[in-house]
DOKE-588129 format. One record per atom (N, C-alpha, C): residue number from 1; residue in one letter; chain; atom name; y, x, z negated. Coordinates in steps of 0.05 Angstrom, whole numbers, plus 5000, padded with zeros to 4 digits. Each point is the difference from the previous one (the first is absolute). Layout:
REM DOKE-588129
{atom NUM,"a","A","CA",{Y,X,Z}};
...
END
This chain:
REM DOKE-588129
{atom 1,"x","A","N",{3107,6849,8053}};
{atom 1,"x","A","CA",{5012,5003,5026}};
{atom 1,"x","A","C",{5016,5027,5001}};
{atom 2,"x","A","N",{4982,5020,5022}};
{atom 2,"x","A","CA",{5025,5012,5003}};
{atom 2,"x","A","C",{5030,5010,5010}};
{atom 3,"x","A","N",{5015,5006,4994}};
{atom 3,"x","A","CA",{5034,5000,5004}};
{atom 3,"x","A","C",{4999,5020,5027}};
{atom 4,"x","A","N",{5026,5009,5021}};
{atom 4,"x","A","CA",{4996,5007,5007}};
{atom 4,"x","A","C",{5002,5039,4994}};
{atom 5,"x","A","N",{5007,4999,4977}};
{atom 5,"x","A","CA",{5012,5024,4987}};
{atom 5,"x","A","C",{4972,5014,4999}};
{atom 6,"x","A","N",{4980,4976,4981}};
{atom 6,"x","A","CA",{4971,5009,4996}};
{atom 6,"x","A","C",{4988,5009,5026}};
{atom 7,"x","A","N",{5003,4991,5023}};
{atom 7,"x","A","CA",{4993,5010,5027}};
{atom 7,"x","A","C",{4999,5027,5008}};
{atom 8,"x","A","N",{5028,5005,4995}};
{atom 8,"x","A","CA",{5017,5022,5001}};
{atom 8,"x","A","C",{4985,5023,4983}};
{atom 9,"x","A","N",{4994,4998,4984}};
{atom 9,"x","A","CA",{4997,5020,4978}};
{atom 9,"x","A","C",{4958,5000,5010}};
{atom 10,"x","A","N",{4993,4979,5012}};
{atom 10,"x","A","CA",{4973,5009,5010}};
{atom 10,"x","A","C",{5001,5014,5021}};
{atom 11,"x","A","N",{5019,5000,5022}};
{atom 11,"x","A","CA",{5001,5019,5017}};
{atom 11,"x","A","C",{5012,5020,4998}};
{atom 12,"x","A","N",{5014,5006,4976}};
{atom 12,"x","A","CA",{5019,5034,4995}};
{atom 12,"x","A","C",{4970,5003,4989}};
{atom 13,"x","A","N",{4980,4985,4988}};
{atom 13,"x","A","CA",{4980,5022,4987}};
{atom 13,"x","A","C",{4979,5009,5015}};
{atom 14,"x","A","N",{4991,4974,5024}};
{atom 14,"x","A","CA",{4981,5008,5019}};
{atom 14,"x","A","C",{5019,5030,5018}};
{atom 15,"x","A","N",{5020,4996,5006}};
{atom 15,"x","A","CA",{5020,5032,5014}};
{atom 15,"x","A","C",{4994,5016,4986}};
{atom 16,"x","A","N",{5005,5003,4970}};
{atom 16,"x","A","CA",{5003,5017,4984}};
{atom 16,"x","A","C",{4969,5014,5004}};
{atom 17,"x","A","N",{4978,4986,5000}};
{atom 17,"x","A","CA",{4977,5008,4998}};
{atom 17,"x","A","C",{4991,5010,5027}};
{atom 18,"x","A","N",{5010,4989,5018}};
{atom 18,"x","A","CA",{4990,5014,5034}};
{atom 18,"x","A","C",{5020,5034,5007}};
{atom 19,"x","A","N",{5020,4994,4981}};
{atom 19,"x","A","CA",{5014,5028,5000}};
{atom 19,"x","A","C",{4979,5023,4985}};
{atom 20,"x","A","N",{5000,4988,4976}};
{atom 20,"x","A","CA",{4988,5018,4984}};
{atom 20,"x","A","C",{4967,5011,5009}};
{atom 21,"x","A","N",{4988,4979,5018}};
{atom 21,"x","A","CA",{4982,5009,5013}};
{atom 21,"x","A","C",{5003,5022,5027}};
{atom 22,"x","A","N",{5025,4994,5013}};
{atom 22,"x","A","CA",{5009,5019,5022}};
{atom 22,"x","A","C",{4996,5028,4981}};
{atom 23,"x","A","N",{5016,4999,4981}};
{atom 23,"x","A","CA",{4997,5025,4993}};
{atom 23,"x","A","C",{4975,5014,4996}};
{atom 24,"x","A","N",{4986,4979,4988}};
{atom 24,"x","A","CA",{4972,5011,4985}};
{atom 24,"x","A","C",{4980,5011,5021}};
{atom 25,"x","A","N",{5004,4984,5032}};
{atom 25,"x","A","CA",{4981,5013,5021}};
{atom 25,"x","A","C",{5016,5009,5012}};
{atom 26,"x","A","N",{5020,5005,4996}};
{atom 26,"x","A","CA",{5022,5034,5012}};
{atom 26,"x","A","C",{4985,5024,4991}};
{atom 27,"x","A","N",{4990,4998,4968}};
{atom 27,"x","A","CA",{4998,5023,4987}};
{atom 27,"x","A","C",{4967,5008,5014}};
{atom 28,"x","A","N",{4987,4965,4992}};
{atom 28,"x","A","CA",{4980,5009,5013}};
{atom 28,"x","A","C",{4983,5018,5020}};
{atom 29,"x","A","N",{5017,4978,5029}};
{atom 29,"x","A","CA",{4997,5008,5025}};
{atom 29,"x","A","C",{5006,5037,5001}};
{atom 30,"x","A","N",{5020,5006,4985}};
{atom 30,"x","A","CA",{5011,5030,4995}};
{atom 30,"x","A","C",{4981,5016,4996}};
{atom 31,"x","A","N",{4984,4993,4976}};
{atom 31,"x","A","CA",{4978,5021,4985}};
{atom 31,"x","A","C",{4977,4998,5018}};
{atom 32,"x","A","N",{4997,4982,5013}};
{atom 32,"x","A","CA",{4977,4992,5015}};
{atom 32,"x","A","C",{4992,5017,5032}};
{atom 33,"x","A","N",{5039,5011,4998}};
{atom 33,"x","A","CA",{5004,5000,5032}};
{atom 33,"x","A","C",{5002,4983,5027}};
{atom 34,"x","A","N",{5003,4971,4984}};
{atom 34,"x","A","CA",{5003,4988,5022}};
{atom 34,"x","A","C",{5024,4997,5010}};
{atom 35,"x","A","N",{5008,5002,5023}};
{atom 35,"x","A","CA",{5026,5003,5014}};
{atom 35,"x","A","C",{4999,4970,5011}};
{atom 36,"x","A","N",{4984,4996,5007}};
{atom 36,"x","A","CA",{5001,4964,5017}};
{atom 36,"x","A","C",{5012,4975,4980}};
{atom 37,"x","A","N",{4984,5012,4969}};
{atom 37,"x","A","CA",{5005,4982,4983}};
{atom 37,"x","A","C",{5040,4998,4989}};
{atom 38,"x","A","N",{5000,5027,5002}};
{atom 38,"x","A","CA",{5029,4997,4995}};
{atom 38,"x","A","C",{5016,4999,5025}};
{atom 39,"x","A","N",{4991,5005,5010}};
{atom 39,"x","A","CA",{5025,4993,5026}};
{atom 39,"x","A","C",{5010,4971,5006}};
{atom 40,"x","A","N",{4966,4989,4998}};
{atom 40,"x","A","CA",{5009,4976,4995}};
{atom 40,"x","A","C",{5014,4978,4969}};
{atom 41,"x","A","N",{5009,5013,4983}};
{atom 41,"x","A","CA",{5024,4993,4982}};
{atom 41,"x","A","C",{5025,5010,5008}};
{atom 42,"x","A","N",{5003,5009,5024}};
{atom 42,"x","A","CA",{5030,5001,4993}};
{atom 42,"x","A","C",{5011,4988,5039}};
{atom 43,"x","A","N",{5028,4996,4994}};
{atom 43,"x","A","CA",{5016,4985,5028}};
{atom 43,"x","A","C",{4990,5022,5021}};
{atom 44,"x","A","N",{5009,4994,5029}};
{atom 44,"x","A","CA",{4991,5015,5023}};
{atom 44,"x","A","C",{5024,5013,5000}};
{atom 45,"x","A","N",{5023,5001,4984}};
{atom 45,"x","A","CA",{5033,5005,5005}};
{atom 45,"x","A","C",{5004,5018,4967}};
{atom 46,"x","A","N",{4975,5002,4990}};
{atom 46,"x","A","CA",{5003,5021,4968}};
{atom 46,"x","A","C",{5014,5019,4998}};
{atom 47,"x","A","N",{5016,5006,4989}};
{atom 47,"x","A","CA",{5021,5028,4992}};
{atom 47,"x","A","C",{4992,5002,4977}};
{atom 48,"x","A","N",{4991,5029,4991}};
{atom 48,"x","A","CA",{4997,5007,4971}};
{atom 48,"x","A","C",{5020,5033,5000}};
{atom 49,"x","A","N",{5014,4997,4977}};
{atom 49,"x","A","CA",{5017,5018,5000}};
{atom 49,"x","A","C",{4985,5021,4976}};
{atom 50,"x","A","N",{5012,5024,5000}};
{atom 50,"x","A","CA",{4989,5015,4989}};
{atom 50,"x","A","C",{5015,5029,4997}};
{atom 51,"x","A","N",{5002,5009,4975}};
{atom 51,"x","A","CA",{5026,5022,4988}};
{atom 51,"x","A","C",{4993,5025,5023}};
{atom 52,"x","A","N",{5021,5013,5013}};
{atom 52,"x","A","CA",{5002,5013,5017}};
{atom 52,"x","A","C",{4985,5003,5032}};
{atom 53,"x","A","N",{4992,4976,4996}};
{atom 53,"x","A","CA",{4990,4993,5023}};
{atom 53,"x","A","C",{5009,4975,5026}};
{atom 54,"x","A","N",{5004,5007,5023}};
{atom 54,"x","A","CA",{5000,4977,5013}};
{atom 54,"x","A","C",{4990,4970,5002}};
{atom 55,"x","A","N",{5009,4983,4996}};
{atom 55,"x","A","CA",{4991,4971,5006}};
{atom 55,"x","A","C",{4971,4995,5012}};
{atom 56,"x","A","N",{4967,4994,4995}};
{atom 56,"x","A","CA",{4989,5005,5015}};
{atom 56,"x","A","C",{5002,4962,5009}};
{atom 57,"x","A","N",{4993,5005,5024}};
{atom 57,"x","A","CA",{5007,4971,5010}};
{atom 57,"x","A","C",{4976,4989,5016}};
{atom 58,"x","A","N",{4993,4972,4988}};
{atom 58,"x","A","CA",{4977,4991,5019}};
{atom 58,"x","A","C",{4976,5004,4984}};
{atom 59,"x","A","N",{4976,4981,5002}};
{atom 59,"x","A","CA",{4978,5007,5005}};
{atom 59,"x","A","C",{4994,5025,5015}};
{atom 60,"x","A","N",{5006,5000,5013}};
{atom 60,"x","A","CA",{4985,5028,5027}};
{atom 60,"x","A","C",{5009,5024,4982}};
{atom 61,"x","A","N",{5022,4998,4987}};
{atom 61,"x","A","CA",{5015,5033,4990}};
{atom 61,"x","A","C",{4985,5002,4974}};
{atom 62,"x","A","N",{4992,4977,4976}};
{atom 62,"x","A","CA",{4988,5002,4979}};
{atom 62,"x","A","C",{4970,5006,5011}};
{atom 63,"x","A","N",{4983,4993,5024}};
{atom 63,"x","A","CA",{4972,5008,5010}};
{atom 63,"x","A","C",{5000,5025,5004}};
{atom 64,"x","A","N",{5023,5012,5019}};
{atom 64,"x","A","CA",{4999,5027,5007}};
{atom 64,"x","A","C",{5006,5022,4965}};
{atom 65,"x","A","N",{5009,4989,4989}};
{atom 65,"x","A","CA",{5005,5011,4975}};
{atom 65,"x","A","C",{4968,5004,4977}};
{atom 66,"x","A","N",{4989,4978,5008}};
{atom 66,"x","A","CA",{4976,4996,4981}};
{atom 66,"x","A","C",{4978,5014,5011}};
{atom 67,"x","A","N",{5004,5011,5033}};
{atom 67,"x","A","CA",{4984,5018,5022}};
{atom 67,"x","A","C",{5002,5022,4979}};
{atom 68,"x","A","N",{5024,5019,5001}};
{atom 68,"x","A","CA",{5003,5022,4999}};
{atom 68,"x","A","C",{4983,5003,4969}};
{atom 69,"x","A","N",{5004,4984,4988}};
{atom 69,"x","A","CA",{4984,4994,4975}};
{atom 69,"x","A","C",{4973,5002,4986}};
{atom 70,"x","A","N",{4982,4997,5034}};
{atom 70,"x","A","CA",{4979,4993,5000}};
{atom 70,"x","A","C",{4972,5019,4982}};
{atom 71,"x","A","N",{5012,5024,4994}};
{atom 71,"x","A","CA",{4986,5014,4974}};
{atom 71,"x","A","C",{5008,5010,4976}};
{atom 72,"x","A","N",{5013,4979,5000}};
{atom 72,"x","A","CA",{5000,4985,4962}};
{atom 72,"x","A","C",{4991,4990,4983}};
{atom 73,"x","A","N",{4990,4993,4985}};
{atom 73,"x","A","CA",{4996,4978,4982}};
{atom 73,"x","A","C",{5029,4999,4984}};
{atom 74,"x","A","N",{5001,4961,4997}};
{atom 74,"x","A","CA",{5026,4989,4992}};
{atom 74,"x","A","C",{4994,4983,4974}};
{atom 75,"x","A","N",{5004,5008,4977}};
{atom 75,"x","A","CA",{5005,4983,4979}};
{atom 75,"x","A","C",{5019,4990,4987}};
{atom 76,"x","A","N",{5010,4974,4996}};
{atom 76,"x","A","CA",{5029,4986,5000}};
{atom 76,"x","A","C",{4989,4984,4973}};
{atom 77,"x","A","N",{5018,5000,4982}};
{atom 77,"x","A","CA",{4995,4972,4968}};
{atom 77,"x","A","C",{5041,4994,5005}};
{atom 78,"x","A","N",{5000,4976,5001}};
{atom 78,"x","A","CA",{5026,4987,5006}};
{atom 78,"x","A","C",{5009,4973,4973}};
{atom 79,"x","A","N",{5017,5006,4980}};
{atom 79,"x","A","CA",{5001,4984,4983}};
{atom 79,"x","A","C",{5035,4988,5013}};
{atom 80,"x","A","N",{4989,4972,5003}};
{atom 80,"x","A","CA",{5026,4980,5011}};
{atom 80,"x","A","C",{5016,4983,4982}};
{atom 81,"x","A","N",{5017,5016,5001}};
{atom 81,"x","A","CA",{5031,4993,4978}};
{atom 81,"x","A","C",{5015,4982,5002}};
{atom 82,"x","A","N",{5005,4991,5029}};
{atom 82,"x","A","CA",{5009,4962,5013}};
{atom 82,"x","A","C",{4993,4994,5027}};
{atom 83,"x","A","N",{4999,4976,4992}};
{atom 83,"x","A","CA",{4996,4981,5030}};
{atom 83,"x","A","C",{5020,4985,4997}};
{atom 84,"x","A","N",{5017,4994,5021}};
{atom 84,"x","A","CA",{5021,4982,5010}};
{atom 84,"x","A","C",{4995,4981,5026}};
{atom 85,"x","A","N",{4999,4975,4998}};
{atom 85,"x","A","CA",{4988,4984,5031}};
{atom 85,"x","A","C",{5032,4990,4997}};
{atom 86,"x","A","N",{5001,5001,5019}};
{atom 86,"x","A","CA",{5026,4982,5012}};
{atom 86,"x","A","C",{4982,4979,5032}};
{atom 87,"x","A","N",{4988,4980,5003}};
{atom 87,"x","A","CA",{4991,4990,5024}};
{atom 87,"x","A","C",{4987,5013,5007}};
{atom 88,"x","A","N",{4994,5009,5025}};
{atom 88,"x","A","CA",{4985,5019,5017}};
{atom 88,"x","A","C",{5004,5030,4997}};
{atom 89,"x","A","N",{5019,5009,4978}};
{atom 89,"x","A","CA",{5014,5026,5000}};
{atom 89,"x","A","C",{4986,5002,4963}};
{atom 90,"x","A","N",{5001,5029,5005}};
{atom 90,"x","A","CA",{4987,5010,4968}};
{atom 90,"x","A","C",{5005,5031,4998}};
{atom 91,"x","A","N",{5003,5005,4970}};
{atom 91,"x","A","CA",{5004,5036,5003}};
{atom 91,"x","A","C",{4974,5001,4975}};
{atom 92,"x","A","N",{4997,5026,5006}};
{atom 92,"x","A","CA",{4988,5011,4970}};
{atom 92,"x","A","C",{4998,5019,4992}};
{atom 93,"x","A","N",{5003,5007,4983}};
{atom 93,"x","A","CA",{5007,5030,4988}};
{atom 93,"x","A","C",{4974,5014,4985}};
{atom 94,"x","A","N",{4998,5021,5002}};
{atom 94,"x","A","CA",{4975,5007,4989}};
{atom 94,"x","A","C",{5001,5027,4991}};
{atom 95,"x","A","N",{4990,5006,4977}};
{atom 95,"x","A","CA",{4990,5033,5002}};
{atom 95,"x","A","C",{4984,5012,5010}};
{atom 96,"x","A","N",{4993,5023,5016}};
{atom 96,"x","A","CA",{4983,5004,5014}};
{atom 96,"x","A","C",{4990,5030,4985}};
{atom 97,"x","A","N",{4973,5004,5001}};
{atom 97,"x","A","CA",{4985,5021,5002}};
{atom 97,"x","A","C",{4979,5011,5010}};
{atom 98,"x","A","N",{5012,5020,5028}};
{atom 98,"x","A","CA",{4987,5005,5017}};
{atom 98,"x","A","C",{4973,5031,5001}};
{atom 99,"x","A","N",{4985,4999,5002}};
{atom 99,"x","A","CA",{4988,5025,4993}};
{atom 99,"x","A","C",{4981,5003,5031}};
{atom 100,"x","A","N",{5011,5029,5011}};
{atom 100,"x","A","CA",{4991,5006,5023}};
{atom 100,"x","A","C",{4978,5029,4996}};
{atom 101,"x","A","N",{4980,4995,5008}};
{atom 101,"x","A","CA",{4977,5019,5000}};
{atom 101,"x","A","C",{4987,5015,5022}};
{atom 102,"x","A","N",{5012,5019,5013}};
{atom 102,"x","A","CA",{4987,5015,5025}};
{atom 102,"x","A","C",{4977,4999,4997}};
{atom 103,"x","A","N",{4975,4990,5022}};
{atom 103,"x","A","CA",{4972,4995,5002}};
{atom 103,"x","A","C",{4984,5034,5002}};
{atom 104,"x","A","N",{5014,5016,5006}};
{atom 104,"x","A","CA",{4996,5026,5014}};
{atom 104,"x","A","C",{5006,5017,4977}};
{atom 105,"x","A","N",{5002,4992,4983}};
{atom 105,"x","A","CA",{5014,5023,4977}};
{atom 105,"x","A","C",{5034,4997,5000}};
{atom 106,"x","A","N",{5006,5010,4978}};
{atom 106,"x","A","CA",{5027,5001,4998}};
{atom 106,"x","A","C",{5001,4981,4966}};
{atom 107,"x","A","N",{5033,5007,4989}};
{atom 107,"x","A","CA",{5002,4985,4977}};
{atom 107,"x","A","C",{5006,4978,5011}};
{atom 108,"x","A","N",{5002,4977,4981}};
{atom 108,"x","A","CA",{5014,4974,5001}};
{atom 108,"x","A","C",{5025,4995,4999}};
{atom 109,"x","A","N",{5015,4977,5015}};
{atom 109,"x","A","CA",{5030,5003,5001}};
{atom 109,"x","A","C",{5002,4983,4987}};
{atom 110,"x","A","N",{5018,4994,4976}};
{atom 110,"x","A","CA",{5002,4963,4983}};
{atom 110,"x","A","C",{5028,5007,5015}};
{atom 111,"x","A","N",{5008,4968,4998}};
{atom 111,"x","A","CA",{5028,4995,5003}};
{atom 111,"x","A","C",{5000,4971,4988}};
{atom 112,"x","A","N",{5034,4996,4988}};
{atom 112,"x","A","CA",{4998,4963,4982}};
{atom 112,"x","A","C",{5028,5001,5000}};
{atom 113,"x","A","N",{5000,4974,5004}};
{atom 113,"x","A","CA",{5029,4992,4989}};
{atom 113,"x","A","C",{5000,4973,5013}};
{atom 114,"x","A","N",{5028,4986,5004}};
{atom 114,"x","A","CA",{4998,4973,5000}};
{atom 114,"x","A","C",{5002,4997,5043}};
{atom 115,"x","A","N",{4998,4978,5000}};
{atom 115,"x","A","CA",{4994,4978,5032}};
{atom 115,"x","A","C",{5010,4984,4996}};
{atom 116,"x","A","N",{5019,4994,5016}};
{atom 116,"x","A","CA",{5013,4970,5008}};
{atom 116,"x","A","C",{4984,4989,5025}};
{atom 117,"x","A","N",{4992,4978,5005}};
{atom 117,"x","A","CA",{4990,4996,5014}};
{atom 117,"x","A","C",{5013,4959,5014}};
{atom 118,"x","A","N",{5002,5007,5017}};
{atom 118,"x","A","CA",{5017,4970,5010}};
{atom 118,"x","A","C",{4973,4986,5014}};
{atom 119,"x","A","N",{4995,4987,4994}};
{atom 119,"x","A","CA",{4970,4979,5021}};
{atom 119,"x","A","C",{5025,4977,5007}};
{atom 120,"x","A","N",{4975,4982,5023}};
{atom 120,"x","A","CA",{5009,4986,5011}};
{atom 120,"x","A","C",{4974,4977,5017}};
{atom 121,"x","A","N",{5001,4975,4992}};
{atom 121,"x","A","CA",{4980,4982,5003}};
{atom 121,"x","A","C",{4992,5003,5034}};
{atom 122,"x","A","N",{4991,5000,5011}};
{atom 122,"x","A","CA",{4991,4994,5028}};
{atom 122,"x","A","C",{4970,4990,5007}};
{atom 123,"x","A","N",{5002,4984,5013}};
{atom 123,"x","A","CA",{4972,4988,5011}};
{atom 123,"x","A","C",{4994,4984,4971}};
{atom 124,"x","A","N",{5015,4994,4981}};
{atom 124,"x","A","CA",{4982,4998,4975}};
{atom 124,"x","A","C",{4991,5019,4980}};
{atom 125,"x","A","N",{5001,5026,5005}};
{atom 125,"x","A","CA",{5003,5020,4986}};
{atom 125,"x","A","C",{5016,5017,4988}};
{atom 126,"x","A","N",{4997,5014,4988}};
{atom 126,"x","A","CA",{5020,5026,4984}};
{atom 126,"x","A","C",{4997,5016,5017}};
{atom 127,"x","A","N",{5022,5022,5013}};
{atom 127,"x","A","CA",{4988,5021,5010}};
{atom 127,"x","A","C",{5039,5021,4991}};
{atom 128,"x","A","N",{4979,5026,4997}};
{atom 128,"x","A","CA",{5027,5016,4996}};
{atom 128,"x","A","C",{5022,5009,5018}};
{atom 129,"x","A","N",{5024,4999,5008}};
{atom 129,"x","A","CA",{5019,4995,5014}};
{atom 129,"x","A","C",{5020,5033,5001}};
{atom 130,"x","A","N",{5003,5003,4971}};
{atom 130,"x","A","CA",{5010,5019,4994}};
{atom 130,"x","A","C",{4998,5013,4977}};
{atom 131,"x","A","N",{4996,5021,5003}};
{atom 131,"x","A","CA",{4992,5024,4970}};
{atom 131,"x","A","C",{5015,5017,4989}};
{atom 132,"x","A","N",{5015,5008,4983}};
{atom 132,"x","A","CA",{5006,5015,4992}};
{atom 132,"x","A","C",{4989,5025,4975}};
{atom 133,"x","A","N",{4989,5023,5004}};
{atom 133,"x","A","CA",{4975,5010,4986}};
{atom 133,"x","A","C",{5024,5029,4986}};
{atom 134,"x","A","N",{5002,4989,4983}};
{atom 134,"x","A","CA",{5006,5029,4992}};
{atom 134,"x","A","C",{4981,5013,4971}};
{atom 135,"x","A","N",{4977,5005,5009}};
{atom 135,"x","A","CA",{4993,5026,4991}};
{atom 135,"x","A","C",{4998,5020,5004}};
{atom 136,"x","A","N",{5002,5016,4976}};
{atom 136,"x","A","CA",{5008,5026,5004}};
{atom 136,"x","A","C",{4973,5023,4981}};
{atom 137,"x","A","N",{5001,5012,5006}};
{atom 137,"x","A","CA",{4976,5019,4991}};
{atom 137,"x","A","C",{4993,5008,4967}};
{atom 138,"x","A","N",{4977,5000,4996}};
{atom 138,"x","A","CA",{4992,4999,4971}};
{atom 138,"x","A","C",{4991,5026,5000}};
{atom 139,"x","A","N",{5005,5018,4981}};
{atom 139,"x","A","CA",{4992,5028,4995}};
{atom 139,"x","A","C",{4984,5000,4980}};
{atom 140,"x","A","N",{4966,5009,4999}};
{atom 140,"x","A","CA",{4990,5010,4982}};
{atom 140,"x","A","C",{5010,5000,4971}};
END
């Protein structure tokens, strides 16, 4: 019989695993170029913060952001350091390494360092709420 603790610890692992998949088709959807795919992981109210930069806010501000983007190629490898579920509320921290490739010529930009990232259950889902990205540029 199980306890209700045992319960508990099946649904921090089923979370644990629907997070760890957010990420996995974040990176995806990224390399792929799909913008639909990631837009739809994150809240309609998303703030991701970012070192010397303004707050971009919203879906619509992260779309218009991934526009200007549009001749890139984006390669992301993300190794995740914690998950924390509290109920419907979760953070996760991650290292990130980003490698950006002008389609048109040009060198590659890497950038890495760590992501805080706050999710939050809705509809039944994970979706990202709030980001905090601070990487910073990798030099040759």
């Amino acid at each position: 019989m199980n306890s209700g603790r045992d319960l508990k610890a099946i649904d921090m692992s089923i979370d644990e695993s629907a997070i760890r998949e957010l990420i996995a088709s974040w990176l995806r959807a990224s390399k792929s170029g799909d913008t639909d795919t990631v837009l739809g992981l994150m809240a309609e109210d998303v703030v991701f913060l970012q070192p010397g930069q303004s707050p971009m806010r919203g879906r619509s501000g992260f779309a218009a952001a991934q526009k200007a983007m549009s001749d890139v190629d984006i390669d992301a490898s993300s190794e995740i350091q914690e998950i924390r579920i509290l109920g419907d509320w979760a953070w996760c921290w991650n290292r990130l390494s980003v490698v950006v490739t002008p389609r048109h010529g040009g060198a590659p930009v890497k950038r890495a360092g760590d992501v805080l990232s706050v999710l939050q259950k809705q509809a039944g889902r994970w979706v990202i709420v709030r980001d905090a990205n601070m990487l910073s540029r990798v030099e040759s």
